[in-house]
N, C-alpha and C positions, 0 to 999 in steps of 0.2 A: 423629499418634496423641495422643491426651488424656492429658496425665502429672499427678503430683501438684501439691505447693503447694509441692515444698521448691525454696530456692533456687537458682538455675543458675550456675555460675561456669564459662564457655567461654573457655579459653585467653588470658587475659587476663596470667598470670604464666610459663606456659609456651610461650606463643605457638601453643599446637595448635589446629591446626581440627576441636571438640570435638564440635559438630554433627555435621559429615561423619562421623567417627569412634562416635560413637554411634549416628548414622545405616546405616552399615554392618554396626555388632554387629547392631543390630535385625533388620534383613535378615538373618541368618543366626536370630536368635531368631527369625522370623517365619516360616520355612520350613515348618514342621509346619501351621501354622496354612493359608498358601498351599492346600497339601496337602489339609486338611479340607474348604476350603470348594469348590476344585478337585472333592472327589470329590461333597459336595451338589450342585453343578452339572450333575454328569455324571447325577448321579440321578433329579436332575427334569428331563431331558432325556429319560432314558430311559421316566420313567414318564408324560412327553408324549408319547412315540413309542407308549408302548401304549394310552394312550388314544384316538388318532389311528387304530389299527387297533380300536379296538372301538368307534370310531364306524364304519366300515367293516363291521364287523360287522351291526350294531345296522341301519343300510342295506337292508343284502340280508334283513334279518329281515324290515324293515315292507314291504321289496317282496314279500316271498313271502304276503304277508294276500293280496293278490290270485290269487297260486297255490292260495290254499287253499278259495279259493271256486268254487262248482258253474257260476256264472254266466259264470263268465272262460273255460271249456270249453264250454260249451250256449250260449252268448250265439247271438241271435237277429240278422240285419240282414232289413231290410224295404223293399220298392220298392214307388211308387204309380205306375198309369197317368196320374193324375190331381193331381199333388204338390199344383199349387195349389188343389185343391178338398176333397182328405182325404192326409192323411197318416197313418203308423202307426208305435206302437213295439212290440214285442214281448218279452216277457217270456223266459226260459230254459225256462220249460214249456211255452211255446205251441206248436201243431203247425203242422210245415212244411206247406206249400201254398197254393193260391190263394183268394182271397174276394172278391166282387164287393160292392162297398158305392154305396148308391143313396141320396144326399142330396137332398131336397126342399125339407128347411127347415130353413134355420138357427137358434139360440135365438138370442133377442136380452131385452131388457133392459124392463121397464115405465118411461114417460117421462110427465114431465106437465109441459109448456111452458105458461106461464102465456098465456090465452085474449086478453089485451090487457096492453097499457101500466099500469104501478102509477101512473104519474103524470098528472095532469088535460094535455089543449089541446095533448100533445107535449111538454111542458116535461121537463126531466131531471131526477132526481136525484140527491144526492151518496151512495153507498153506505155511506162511513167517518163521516157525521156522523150526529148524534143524528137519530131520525127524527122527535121529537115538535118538533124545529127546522125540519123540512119537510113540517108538518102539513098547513101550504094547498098543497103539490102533490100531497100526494096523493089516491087518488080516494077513499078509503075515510077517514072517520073516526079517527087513531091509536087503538088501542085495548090496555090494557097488561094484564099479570095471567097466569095458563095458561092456555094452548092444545092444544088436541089432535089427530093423526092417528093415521091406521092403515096398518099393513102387514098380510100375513099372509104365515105360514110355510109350509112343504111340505105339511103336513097339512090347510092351507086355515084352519086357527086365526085370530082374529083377534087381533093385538097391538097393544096403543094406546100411542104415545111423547105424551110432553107436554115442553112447550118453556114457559119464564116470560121475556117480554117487561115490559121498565120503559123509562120514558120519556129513559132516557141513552140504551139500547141503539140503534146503528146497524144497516143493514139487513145488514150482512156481520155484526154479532154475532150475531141473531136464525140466520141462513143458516150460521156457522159450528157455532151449538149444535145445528142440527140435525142436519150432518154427523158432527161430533165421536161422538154421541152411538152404543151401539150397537147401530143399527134398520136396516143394508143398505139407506139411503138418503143422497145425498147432495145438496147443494144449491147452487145459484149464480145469481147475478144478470148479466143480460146488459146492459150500459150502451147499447147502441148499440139496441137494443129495448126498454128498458128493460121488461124481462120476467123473472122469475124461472123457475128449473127444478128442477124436483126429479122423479130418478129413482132407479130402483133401482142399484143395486153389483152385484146378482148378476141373473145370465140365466134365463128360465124363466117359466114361464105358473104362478103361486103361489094365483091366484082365480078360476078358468073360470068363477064364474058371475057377478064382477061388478068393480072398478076393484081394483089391486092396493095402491096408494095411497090412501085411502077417507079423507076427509072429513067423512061421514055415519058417524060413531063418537056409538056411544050413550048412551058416558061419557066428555063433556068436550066445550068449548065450542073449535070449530073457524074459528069468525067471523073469528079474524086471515088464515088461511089463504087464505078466500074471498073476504073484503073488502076487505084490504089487499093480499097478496099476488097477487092475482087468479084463484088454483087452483081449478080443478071437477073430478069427477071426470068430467065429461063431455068432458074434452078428454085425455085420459089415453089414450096410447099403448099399449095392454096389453102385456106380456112375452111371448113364442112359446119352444114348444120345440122343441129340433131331434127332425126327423125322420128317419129314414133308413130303408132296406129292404136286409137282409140277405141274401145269395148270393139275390136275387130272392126269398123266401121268408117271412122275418120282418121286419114294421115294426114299428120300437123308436121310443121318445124321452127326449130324455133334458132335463133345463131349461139344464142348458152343452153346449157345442161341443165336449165329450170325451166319448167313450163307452166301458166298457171290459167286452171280450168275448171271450171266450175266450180269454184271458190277450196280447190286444193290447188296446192304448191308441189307440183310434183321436181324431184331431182334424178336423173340419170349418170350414173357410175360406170355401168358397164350397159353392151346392148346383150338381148335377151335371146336370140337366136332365131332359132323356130316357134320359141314358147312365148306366151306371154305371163309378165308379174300380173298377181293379182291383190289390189290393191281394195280394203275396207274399210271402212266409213263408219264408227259410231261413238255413241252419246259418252264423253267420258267423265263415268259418272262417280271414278275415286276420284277423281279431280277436284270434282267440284263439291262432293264431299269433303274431301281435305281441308279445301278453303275456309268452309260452314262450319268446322268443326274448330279450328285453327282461330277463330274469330271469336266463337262463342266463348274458347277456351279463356282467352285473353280476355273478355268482359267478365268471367267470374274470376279470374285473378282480380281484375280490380273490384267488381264488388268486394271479394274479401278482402282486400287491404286498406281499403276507404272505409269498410264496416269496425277494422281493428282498428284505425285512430279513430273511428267514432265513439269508441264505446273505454280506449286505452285508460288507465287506471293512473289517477292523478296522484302524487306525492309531493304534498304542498309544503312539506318543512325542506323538502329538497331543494335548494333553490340554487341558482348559478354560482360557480367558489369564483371568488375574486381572487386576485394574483398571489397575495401573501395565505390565502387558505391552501391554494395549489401548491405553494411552496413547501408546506408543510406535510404533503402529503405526498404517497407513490402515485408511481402510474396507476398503476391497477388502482387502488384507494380513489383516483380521478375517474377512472374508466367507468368502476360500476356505480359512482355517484352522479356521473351525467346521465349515465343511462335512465334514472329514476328521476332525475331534475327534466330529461327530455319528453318523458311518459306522458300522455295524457294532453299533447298542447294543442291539438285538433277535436278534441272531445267535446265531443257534440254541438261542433260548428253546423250552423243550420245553410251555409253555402253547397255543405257535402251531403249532409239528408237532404235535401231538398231538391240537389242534383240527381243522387243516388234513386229517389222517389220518382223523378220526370223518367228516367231510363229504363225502370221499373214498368211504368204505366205505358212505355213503346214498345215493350214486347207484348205484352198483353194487352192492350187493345186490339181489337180487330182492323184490317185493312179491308174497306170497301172496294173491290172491284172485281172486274166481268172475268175474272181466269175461275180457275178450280179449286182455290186456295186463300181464304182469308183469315186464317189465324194458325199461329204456331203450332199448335197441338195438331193440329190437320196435319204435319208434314213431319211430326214426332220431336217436337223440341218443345220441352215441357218445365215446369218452373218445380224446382225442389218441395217437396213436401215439409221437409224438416224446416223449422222457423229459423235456425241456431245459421243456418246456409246466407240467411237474409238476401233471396231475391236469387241464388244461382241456379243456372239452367242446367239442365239435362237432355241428352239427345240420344234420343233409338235408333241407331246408325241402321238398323234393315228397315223401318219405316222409311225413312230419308230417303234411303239410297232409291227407295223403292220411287217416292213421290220425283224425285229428278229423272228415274228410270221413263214415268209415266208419261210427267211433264212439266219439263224444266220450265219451260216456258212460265209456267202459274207460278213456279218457286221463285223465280228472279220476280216477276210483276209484287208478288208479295214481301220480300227484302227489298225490292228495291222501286218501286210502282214513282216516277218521279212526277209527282202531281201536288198539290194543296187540298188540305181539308182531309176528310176519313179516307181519303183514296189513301193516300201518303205513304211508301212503304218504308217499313220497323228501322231500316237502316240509316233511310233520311230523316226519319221524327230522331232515330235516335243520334245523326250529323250533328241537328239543331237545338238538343237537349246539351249533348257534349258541348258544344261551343259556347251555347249560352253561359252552361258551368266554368267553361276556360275563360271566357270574358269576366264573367266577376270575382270569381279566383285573382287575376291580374289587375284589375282593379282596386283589390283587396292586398294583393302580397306581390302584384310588379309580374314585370320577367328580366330577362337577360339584359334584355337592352332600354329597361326604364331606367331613370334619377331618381332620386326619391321623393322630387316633388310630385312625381308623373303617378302615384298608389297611396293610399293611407297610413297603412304601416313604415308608409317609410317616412311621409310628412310628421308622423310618431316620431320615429328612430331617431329625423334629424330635429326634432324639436326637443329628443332628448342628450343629442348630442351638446347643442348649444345652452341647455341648465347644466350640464355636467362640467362643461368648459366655464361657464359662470363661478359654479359652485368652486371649480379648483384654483381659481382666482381668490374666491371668498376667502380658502382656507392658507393661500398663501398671506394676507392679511392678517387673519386670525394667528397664525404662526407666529409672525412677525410681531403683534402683539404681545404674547404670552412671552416672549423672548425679550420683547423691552421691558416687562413689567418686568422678571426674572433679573435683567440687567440692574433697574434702578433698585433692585433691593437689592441686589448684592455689593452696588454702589452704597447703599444705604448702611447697612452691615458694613461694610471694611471703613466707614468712614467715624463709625461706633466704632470697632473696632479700635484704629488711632485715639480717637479720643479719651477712649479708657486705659488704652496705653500711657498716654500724656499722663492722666490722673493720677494713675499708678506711680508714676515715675517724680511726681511732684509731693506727694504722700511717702516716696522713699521705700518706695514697694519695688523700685526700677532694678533695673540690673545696674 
């Protein structure tokens, strides 16, 4: 302990071991203090223990977003005769049944590979060096300044990018500004042909009547393109769009290899030939079983671990070791004494029954509305018979599966029905059941990002910090104390001491 400046005089005329002895008063001055800081330990154990169940909370809240959506009920699964040639996804809206899908043509992509070699006799070029330093290999003149090409967009619009070439630029700088740039064309040189490439980024037929990459732009001088790079547009691969034919009926096209139709996503890989994929449509109903099951599972976890510090078994001689009890003890000797000092510090908070009880009362209630379906047991989710369970569900997966089979529709309207009053379905009574218990939970024991003035427990904790800071001032005083009285008697003593010395020595008792 940190004491004053006054002098110390330890048994130097009385012979007492003045340490130990002041050491021991302290210890009984210290007790209150133990005590304080004893009970702040128990505090913010306890107000980790509630935060630890409202993270548990906060859990089954952000699992239930998925309960509250119409998709997690309606979700669609989809089969192809034909997987590697069309695939499909299907939306929540889509209608079940079968569609025959007839691919022809794929979309592909407009290309224009350059017609020969940029360099003279076969020789090579270096891509990364200046190009006006490999001017005699190539076939074309260097020529520096803007350049121009065209693409066109959906509407068949023409659009002209320009690119400024200077005599440092290499042929990858020239090739990268082109790509960089944003015109859904990209560019590159082939060393081993040396031949440049430049096509499009995106799939589709963008020019039916003439190159999709064009050259022949009527503002702006394209000569690098043709003369160095070696590009025409007469060597120019055009872009295709895919085609298809619909339940034998409708030929669509689309410029990508998705198409989306009546609320499916279909994709094309390969075209189908003669035959058509046959592509099905229904209710998928492990899905959404999975979900229901996955959910409920998660709310009886937590009932049962909200249920176990409700009811957790208190050990009240067990109380927090302070630092010189630690010290005197093993790990283990520490480990299983907390574990009993920890036992019990949520028992039978009425924040958690009372929570636990509203969550209770949202499954069982019934939900008022116009579907097929207003209460749990209707759909096979049913409440534990056993008392010891407190409140855990049980679910007859061939009942369910059956009533999602029948009609999802009612099952979502009843999990999830988003209205006010007895319409309300179980997942949003049980949103605003959850929340309300997060809200005073936090108000009671904080979160993450509270102070302590911002909770109760913690307005506690820091009011117990500042008696304990008090208190260890007191005792620095009190030390101080016990250590001048110690001093003037030992003053007192040695000055007996001479005097009876003197006496002695005057009586002829001296040496």
């Amino acid at each position: 302990m940190v004491t004053g400046v006054n002098m110390r005089i330890g048994g130097l005329a009385t012979g007492m071991d003045t340490d130990q002895i002041v050491e021991d008063l302290m210890k009984v001055e210290k007790m209150p203090l133990d005590k304080l800081q004893q009970d702040k330990t128990k505090m913010e154990w306890q107000r980790d223990a509630f935060c630890d169940v409202n993270k548990l909370f906060s859990e089954l809240d952000d699992q239930g977003f998925d309960m509250r959506l119409q998709k997690t009920y309606n979700s669609k699964s989809t089969t192809s005769s034909m997987s590697s040639a069309v695939t499909a996804t299907a939306s929540a809206s889509a209608s079940n049944g079968t569609y025959e899908i007839k691919v022809e043509q794929l979309a592909s992509a407009a290309i224009n590979a350059g017609s020969e070699s940029i360099a003279i006799d076969g020789e090579s070029i270096d891509p990364t060096s200046s190009m006006s330093s490999q001017n005699d290999l190539l076939k074309g003149e260097l020529q520096t300044g803007e350049f121009a090409f065209a693409t066109f967009n959906e509407d068949g619009e023409e659009i002209i990018h320009t690119i400024t070439v200077s005599e440092d630029d290499s042929l990858n700088d020239v090739l990268k500004d082109i790509t960089s740039q944003d015109n859904g064309v990209r560019a590159f040189f082939d060393p081993q042909s040396n031949k440049v490439v430049m096509e499009r980024t995106e799939t589709g037929d963008f020019n039916p009547d003439g190159a999709e990459i064009s050259f022949n732009v009527t503002d702006g001088d394209s000569s690098f393109f043709t003369d160095i790079l070696g590009l025409s547009e007469a060597n120019e691969q055009g872009g295709e769009n895919a085609i298809f034919t619909y339940n034998n009926a409708l030929t669509l096209e689309s410029k990508t290899n998705t198409y989306t139709l009546n609320d499916m996503t279909l994709t094309f890989t390969e075209t189908t030939g003669d035959s058509s994929a046959r592509i099905a449509v229904s209710n998928d109903v492990d899905g959404a079983l999975d979900k229901i099951t996955q959910f409920v599972d998660k709310y009886n976890e937590v009932i049962e671990t909200v249920n176990e510090r409700l009811s957790e078994e208190q050990f009240r001689d067990y109380k927090p070791l302070t630092d010189e009890q630690k010290n005197a003890m093993s790990e283990k000797e520490i480990e299983l004494w907390e574990e009993k000092a920890k036992s019990g510090l949520l028992k039978g908070e009425s924040i958690l029954s009372s929570g636990l009880s509203n969550m209770r009362q949202n499954w069982y209630n019934t939900v008022e509305n116009e579907s097929s379906f207003n209460h749990l047991s209707q759909i096979g989710i049913t409440t534990s018979s056993n008392f010891r369970d407190g409140g855990k569900l049980l679910i007859d997966e061939d009942k369910l599966k059956q009533a999602l089979t029948d009609d999802s529709s009612s099952v979502y309207k009843l999990f999830s029905n988003d209205v006010e009053g007895s319409g309300r379905g179980i997942i949003n009574r049980l949103d605003d059941s959850i929340n309300n218990t997060i809200k005073r939970i936090e108000s009671r024991a904080g979160k993450s990002t509270h102070t302590l003035e911002q909770y109760t427990m913690g307005k506690r904790i820091k009011d117990m910090d500042s008696r304990i800071s008090s208190f260890e001032k007191k005792l620095i005083d009190i030390e101080d104390r016990y250590w001048r009285q110690f001093t003037q008697m030992e003053k007192a003593v040695q000055q007996m001491n001479s005097q009876h010395g003197y006496l002695m020595q005057q009586f002829g008792f001296g040496m």
